[in-house]
C-alpha positions, -999 to +999 in steps of 0.1 A: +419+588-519+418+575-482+388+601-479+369+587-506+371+550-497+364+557-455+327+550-460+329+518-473+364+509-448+336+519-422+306+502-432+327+472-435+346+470-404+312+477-385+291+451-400+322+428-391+324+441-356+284+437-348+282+456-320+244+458-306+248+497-295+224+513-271+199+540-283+221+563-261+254+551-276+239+562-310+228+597-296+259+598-291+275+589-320+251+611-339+259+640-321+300+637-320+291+632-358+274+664-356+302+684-340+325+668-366+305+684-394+303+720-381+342+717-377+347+710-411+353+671-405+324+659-426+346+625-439+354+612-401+316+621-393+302+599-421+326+573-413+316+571-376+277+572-382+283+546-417+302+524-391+275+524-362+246+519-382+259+490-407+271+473-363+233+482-357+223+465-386+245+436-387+234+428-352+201+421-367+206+405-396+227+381-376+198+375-351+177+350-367+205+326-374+216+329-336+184+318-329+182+276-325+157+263-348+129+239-341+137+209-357+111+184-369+087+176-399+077+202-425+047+203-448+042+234-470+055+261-496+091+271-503+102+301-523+135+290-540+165+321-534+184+305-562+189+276-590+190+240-578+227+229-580+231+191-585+257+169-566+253+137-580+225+120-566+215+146-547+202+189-552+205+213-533+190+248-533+182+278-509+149+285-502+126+305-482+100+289-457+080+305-427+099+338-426+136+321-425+162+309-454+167+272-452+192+249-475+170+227-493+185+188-501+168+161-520+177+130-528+170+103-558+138+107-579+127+138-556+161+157-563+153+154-604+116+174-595+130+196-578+161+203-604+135+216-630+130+245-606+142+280-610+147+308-593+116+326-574+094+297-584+072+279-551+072+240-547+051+221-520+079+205-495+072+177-471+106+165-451+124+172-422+138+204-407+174+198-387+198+224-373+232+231-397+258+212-386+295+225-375+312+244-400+282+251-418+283+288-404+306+298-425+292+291-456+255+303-443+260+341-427+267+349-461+236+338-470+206+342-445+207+308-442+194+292-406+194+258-410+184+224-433+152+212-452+158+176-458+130+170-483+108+133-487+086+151-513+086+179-538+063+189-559+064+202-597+075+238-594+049+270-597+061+297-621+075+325-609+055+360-616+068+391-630+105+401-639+113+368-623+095+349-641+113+365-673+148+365-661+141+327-660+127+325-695+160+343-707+182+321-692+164+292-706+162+310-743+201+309-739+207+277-728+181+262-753+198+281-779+237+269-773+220+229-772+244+223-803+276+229-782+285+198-757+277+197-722+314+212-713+311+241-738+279+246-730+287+248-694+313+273-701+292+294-725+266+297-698+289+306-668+304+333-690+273+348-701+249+345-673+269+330-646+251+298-648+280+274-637+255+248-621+272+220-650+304+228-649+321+194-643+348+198-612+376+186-632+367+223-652+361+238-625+396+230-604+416+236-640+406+270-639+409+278-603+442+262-609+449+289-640+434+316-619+406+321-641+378+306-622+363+343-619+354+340-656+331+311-650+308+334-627+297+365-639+312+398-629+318+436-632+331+429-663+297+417-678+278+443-666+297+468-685+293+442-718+256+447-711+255+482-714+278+487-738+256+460-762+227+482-751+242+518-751+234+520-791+198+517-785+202+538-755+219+569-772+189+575-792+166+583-761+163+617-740+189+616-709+162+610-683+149+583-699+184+571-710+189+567-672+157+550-664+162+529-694+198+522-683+188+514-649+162+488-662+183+465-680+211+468-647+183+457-626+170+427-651+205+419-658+212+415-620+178+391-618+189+372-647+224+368-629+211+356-597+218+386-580+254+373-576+276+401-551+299+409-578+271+418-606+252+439-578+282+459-567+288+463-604+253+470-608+254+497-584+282+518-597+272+515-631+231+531-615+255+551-593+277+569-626+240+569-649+229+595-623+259+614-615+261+622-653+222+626-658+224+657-627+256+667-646+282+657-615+302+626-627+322+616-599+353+592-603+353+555-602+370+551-564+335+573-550+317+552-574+332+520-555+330+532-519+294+542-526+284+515-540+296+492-512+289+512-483+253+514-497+251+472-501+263+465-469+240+488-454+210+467-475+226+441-465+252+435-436+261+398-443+277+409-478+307+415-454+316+380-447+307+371-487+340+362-497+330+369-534+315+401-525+350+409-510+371+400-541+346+416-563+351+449-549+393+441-538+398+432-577+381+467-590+399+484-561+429+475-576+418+483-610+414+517-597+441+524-577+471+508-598+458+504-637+475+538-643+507+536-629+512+502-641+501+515-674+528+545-677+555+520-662+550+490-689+572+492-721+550+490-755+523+500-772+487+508-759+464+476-770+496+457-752+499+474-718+461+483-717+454+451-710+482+439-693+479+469-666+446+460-661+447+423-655+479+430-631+462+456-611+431+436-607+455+407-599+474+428-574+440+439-558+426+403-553+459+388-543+462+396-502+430+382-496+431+351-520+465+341-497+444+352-468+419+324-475+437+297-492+475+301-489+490+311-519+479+326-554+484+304-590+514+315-606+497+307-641+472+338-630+488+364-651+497+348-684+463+331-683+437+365-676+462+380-706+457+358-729+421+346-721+405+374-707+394+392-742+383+367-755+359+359-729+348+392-735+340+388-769+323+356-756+307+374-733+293+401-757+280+375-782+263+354-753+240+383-748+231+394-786+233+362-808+234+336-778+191+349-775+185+349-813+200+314-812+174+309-788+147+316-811+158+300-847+158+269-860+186+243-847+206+247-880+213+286-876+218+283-843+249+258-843+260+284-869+253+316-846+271+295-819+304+290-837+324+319-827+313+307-791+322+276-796+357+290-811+359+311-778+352+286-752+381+264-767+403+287-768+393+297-735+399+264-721+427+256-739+445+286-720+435+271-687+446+235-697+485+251-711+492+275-682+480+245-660+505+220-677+530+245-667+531+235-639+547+269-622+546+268-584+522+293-568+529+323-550+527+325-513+530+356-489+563+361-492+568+354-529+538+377-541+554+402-516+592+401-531+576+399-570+558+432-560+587+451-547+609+436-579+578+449-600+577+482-580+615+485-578+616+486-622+589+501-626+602+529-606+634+529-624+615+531-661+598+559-647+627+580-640+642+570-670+610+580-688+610+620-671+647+621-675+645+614-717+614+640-717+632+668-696+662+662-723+636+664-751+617+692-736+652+707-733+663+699-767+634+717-777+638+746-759+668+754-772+662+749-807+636+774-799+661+796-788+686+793-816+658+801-845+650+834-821+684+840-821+688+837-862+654+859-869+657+885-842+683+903-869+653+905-890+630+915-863+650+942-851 
């Protein structure tokens, strides 16, 4: 297990760490990686060259923003990196301008231009460039951003080419298609489906933080494997080459439509990762899966490291894969019960020491809320993608009527967030999650040995009966 998930612990500790390494230091490295691999240590060799080259990297994808900016006016074309996000008066959206990212704000009548513009589309900028100011590192490493465009004019937005251009035109078939829900159930329908959470109100947005379901209004793992399974009928028909390339299409539109969000490319990449393991006829198990896929992101891209979303993302299927099992054989009841119930604890579990980490404590109303909500925002999830783009594409009437299991959904959805909330059960700090785990562990344990005592008895049971009927026929035998 440990031997499995070293690459990734490696390429994560070492784009953390950012050590700017000599050209001999790598020699080096390379070559006590070498000896390692004739002496039959090929794991501690990967990790030490994984962790040198994602310091290497990091050191350079940390350069630019080390590097003070010239402030002053600007006048010319930005690349948006992402959706406008309103904030009341104001918008704000990453964009790309003269080889560095910059955080694009706008104010008044120029923030409504420049909220019609979409990801990968160019708009004409005339403002003022200033340097971030303290505490805005934190939010920027993550996202190549240098410093701030405060914009005085925008202009109407240029179309973006290609798959872009059509990851945009989807997103706006769905959102044109669910105009007969309300803006909140809209919002929610969107974030679910797409990730697009840019309307989400705060009040919805601190209800489910509070419930411990705020990663359903961003999209996740758990969409990406919607996506294929909604396409996997269509795929099964086609060769197994083309299957895979097929497969790997729609991951990579899916991850444009998406925003390219850390949690839908780690996804992303296992999923890629498992479609060619099984097409050369070598499927590999889900924890490689997971350590690949992250040691190969945070090689792309070193900065992943300090995405907290990016960290959960992979934390939450960590735990998925490490404890879903064990959970699973320790939980009294039936399978559709404890299925889902192992899973959502495990993933819980997973998440848990870094969400006290960064803010304290973890809502109590987590579990009960991900049981009871989480299906059903996969069913939600499911139909956004199939009947949430023929809405898109039929008359008004049909479309409020393809919408109302959504509609059904995102109540229900809701309403689970608004109840657990109401609860009003305290949440769970270090030492509280720690002493609920060991009570967990402790009966869990106990069921366990409970469960391999009452099958030895049965096995038992059965061995003598076996016994007894050889002892009544070997007369005949004989």
């Amino acid at each position: 297990m440990i031997r499995q998930a070293a690459p990734a612990i490696g390429a994560l500790v070492g784009a953390r760490t950012a050590v700017d390494l000599p050209g001999w230091a790598m020699l080096l490295v390379i070559a006590a990686a070498l000896l390692l691999g004739v002496l039959g240590r090929a794991t501690p060799a990967i990790v030490m060259v994984v962790a040198a080259l994602a310091s290497v990297l990091a050191v350079r994808a940390l350069a630019p923003l080390g590097v003070p900016i010239e402030e002053g006016a600007v006048d010319g074309v930005a690349v948006l990196v992402a959706d406008p996000r309103e904030r009341g008066r104001s918008t704000r959206v990453d964009v790309r301008h003269d080889g560095h990212r910059y955080e694009l704000s706008a104010h008044g009548g120029v923030a409504a231009i420049l909220a019609e513009a979409r990801m990968g589309e160019r708009v004409l900028v005339r403002g003022h460039i200033e340097r971030g100011r303290p505490g805005d590192e934190r939010w920027f490493r993550p996202r190549h951003v240098v410093g701030r465009i405060e914009a005085e004019r925008v202009s109407r937005p240029i179309p973006a080419p290609g798959p872009i251009g059509a990851a945009n035109d989807v997103r706006e078939l769905l959102a044109g298609g669910a105009s007969s829900l309300d803006r909140d159930d809209r919002a929610l329908f969107l974030g679910l489906s797409i990730g697009d959470d840019r309307d989400q109100t705060d009040e919805v947005r601190d209800r489910f933080r509070d419930a411990g379901l705020g990663h359903l209004l961003v999209v996740s793992g758990q969409n990406v494997a919607f996506v294929l399974a909604v396409v996997a009928p269509v795929l099964a028909r086609l060769p197994p080459a083309s299957r895979a390339v097929a497969a790997i299409a729609v991951l990579l539109f899916f991850v444009a439509v998406t925003r390219v969000e850390p949690s839908v490319s780690r996804a992303a990449v296992m999923a890629g990762l498992a479609v060619g393991a099984e097409l050369v006829g070598r499927p590999t198990s889900s924890l490689r899966l997971l350590s690949t896929a992250v040691t190969g992101l945070v090689l792309v891209d070193p900065l992943l490291a300090w995405s907290l979303a990016f960290q959960l993302s992979a934390a939450a299927t960590l735990g998925i894969v490490l404890l879903e099992a064990p959970i699973r054989r320790a939980l009294p009841g039936p399978r559709w019960a404890t299925v889902p119930l192992s899973v959502t604890l495990a993933a819980q579990l997973g998440v848990a020491p870094l969400l006290v980490a960064t803010f304290g404590d973890v809502p109590s109303a987590s579990l009960p809320a991900n049981l009871l909500a989480g299906p059903v925002a996969g069913a939600v999830m499911v139909w956004g993608v199939t009947a949430g783009l023929v809405a898109g594409v039929v008359p008004d009437p049909l479309a409020a009527v393809l919408h109302l299991p959504t509609l059904v959904g995102v109540r229900w959805i809701d309403g689970v967030a608004r109840v657990t909330t109401s609860w009003g059960l305290p949440p769970l700090g270090g030492p509280e999650l720690v002493a609920a785990v060991a009570v967990g562990w402790s009966v869990g344990r106990r069921r366990g040995e409970r469960r391999e005592r009452s099958v030895a008895r049965r096995r038992l049971g059965q061995a003598r009966g076996a016994g007894e009927e050889l002892d009544r026929t070997k007369p005949f035998l004989e």
